[in-house]
N, C-alpha and C positions, 0 to 999 in steps of 0.2 A: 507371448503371454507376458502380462507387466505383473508387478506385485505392488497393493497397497501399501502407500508411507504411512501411513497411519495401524493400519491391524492386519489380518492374517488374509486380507483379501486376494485374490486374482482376478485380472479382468482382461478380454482379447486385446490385442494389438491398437488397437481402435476402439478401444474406452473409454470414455469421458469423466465416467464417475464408477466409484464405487459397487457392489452392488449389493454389500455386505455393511458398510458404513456408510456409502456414501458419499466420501471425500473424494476432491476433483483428484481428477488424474492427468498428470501430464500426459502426451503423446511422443511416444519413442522416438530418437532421432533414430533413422536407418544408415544405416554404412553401405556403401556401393562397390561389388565386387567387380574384377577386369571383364567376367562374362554377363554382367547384367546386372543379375540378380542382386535386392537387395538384403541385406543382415541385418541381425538384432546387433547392436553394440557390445560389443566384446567377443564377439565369434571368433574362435582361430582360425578356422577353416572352412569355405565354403561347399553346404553341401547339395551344392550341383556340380560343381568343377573340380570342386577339391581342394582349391588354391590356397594355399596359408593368406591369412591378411596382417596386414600391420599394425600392429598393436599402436596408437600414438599415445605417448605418456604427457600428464600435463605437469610444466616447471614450476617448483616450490618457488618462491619468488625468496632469494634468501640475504639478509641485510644484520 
């Protein structure tokens, strides 16, 4: 389930737009677990196998 950037919306995984305002909806990137399956971003654990995943953090570029 994704949540609208714009208002209080929800829309399934496979949403295009809104359906509450309307506004496009990006499309999830999925994360891919060792047994297959794949995750919403940010899952700790997957729940088929159990497996903890790897959190990847992204580098403040710092100057």
């Amino acid at each position: 389930m994704q949540k609208c950037p714009k208002c209080i919306g929800f829309g399934s995984d496979s949403s295009n737009f809104c359906s509450i305002c309307g506004t496009k909806m990006e499309p999830l990137a999925f994360i891919n677990c060792e047994c297959g399956k794949q995750l919403v971003p940010g899952t700790k654990y997957c729940h088929v196998c159990g497996k903890k995943q790897k959190i990847k953090k992204e580098k403040k570029n710092e100057k």
